[in-house]
C-alpha positions in Angstrom: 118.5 145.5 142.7 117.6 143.7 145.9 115.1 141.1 143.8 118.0 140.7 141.3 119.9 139.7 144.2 117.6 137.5 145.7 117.3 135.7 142.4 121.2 134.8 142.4 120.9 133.5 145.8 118.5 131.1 145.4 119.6 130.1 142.1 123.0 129.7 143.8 121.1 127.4 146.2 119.4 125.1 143.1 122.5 125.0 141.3 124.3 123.3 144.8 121.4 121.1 145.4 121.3 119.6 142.0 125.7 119.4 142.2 125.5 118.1 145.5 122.6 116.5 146.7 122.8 116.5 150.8 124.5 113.8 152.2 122.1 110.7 154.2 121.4 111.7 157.9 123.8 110.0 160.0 121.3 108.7 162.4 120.3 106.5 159.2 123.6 105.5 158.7 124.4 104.6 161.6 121.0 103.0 162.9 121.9 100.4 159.8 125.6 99.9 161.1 124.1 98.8 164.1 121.3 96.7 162.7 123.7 95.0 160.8 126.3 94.5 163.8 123.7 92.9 165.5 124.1 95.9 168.2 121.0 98.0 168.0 117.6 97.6 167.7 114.7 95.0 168.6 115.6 93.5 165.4 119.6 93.1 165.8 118.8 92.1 169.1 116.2 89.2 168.1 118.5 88.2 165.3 121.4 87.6 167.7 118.8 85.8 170.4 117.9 83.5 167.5 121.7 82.8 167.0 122.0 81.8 170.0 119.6 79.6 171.1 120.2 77.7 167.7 123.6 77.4 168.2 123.6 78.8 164.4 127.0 80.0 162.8 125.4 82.6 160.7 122.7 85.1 161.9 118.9 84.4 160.6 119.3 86.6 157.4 122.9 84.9 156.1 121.4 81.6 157.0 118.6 82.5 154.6 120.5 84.1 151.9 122.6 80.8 152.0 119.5 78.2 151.7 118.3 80.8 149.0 121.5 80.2 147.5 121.6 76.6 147.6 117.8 75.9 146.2 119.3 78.3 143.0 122.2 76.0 142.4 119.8 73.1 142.8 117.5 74.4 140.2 120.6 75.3 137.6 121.4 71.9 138.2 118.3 70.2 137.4 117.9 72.1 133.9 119.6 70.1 132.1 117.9 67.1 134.1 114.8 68.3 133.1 116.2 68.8 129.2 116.8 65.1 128.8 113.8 63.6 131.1 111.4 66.0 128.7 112.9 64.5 125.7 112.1 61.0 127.3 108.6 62.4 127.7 108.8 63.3 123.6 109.8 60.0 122.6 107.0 58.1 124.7 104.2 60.1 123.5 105.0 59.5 119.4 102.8 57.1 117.7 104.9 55.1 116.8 107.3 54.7 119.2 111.1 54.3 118.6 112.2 51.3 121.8 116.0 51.7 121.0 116.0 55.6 121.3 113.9 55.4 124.3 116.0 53.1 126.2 119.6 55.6 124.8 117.2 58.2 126.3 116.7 56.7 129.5 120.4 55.6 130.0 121.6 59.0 128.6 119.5 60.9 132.1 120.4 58.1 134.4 123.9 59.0 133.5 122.8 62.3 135.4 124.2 62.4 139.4 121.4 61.4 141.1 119.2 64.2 142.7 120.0 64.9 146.4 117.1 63.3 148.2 115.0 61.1 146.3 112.6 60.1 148.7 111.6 64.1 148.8 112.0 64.7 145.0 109.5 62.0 144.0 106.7 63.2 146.3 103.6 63.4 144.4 101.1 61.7 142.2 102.4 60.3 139.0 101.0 58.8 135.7 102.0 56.0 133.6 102.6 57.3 130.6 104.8 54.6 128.8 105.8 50.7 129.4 107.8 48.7 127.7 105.9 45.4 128.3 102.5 44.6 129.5 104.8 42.8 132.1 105.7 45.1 133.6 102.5 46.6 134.1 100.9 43.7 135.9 103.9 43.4 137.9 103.4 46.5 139.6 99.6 46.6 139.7 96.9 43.8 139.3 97.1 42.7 136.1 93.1 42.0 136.4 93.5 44.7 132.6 94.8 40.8 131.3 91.1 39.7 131.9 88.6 39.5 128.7 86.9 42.3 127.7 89.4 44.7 129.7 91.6 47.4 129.0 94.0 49.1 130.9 92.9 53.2 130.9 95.4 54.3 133.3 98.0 53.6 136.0 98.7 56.2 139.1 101.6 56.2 141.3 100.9 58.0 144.5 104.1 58.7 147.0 103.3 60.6 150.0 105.5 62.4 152.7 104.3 59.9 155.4 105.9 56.9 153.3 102.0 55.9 152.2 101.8 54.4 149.1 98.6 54.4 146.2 98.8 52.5 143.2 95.1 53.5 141.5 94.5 51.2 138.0 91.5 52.7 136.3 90.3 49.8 134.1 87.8 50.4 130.9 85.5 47.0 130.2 84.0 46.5 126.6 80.4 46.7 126.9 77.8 48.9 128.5 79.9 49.1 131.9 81.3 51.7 133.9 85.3 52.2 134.4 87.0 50.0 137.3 89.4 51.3 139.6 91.3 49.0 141.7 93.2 50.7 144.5 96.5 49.0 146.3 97.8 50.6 149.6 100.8 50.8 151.5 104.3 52.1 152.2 106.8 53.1 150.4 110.8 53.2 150.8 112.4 55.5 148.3 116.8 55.7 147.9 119.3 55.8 145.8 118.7 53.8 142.5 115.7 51.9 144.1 111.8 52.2 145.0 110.2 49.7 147.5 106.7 49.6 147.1 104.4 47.0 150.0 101.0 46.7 149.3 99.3 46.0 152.4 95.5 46.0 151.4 94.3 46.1 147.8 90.1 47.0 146.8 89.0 45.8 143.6 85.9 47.6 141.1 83.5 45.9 143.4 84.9 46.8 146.6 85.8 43.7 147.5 89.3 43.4 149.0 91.5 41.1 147.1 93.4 37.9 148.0 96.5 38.3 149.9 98.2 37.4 146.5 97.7 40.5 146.1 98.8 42.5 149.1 102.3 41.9 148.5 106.0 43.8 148.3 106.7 45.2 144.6 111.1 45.7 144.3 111.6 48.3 141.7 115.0 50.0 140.3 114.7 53.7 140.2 115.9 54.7 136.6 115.6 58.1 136.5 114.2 60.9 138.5 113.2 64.1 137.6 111.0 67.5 138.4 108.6 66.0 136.0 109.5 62.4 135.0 109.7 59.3 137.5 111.4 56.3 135.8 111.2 52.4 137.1 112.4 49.0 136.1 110.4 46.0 137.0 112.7 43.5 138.7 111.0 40.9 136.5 112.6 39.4 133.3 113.9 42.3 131.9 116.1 44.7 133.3 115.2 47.7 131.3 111.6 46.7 131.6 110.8 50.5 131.9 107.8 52.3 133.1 107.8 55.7 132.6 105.4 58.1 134.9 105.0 61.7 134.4 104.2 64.2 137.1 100.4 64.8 137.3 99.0 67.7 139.0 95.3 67.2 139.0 95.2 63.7 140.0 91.6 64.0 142.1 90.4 66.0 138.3 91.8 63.3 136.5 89.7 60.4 138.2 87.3 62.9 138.1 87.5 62.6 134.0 88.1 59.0 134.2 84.6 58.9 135.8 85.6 56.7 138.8 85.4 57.7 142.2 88.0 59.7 144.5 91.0 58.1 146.6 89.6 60.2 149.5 88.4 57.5 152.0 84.7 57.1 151.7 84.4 58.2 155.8 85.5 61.4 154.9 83.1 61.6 152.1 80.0 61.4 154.1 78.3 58.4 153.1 78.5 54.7 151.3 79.5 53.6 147.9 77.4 51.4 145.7 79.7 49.8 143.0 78.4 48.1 139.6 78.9 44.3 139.7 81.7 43.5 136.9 81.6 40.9 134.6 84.2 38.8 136.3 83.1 39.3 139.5 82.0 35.9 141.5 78.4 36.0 143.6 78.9 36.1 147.3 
């Protein structure tokens, strides 16, 4: 009888603990009112130190939930953005390309509101992908791809966060001959609808530095601008003169496959350069 007993109780006991689990300690309860009165704790207590030596209108963790909130709405907004610049993208990379859809495509993301800070958004290398004239090209590079036997391989935009400027040209010449690069630095001034480019030294194949024809400021209207996609217009004859750059990641690997040297200065590479003489270069 007495085990038969014992057996109800404690299945009495289960049967209450499954109903009713036991209610939270208080001291957890309340140690988390506290914390998040900013009352209790190292924690609440540095929270409310920050607050005030900022000056802050929200503690540390609702200023962060609100900047957390504010990159999401950014990144909602930029999808479709990034919709129309890819479709851009689409239509420059067919054979044969379509001019008039490219320029409704264009038009059709610059119709977009422009993205909040354009100087920070197009940070980054970029590569020419697709210009409407060979205009254009030259106007903001060399134009030394215009020389016999030359071709224009590829065209780099480089926009730093210190308002330094690249524009690397990597140049293929007919013939047993190596690939050129031609390099023009500078600065930068990036805003609203417009990119201000000053070259201020520019190195040809040879290494030679280049007249100061050469070295010169390069006014461009900023199309479009996207995560991916950096469109320009050469202030030249044409107003939709466009040149259309995509985002690249690997730009040290791409030089790299172009089988030209880095953009790292040569005194942090350890040593000298010896550059092939090109065809058009003059004896010194």
């Amino acid at each position: 009888m007495r085990c038969l007993a014992l057996v109800t109780v404690l299945s009495g006991v289960a049967t209450a603990w499954v109903g009713a689990p036991p209610a939270r300690p208080q001291t957890l309860q309340l140690a988390k009112k506290r914390l998040r009165e900013g009352k209790g704790g190292k924690k609440g207590s540095r929270l409310q130190e920050m607050r005030e030596v900022s000056g802050a209108s929200m503690d540390a963790t609702e200023q962060w939930a609100a900047n957390l909130e504010q990159r999401l709405d950014a990144v909602a907004a930029d999808g479709p953005r990034d919709e129309k610049a890819q479709k851009v993208l689409d239509l420059c990379s067919e054979e044969n390309r379509d001019l008039e859809a490219i320029d409704a495509a264009v038009a059709e993301l610059a119709t977009l509101p422009a993205v909040a800070s354009p100087a920070v958004a197009s940070q980054g290398d970029w590569r020419l992908v697709w210009a409407k004239s060979d205009e254009g090209v030259g106007f903001v590079g060399t134009g030394l791809h215009r020389v016999p036997l030359a071709n224009l391989e590829e065209q780099f935009l480089s926009l730093k966060a210190d308002r330094t400027c690249a524009l690397t040209e990597v140049i293929r010449v007919l013939g047993p001959f190596p690939n050129v690069k031609n390099l023009l630095t500078g600065t930068a001034s990036v805003g609203p609808g417009s990119l201000a480019l000053k070259y201020t030294k520019v190195i040809d194949g040879t290494g030679a530095e280049l007249t100061s024809s050469q070295a010169r400021s390069v006014k461009l209207r900023l199309a479009a601008l996207s995560t991916r996609l950096l469109v320009v217009a050469a202030a030249s004859a044409d107003g939709d003169d466009w040149l259309v750059f995509e985002r690249e990641d690997d730009f040290e690997g791409a030089l790299k496959a172009l089988r030209v040297t880095s953009n790292i200065p040569i005194e942090e590479e350890g040593g000298g350069l010896q550059l092939p003489k090109m065809p058009w270069a003059k004896d010194k």
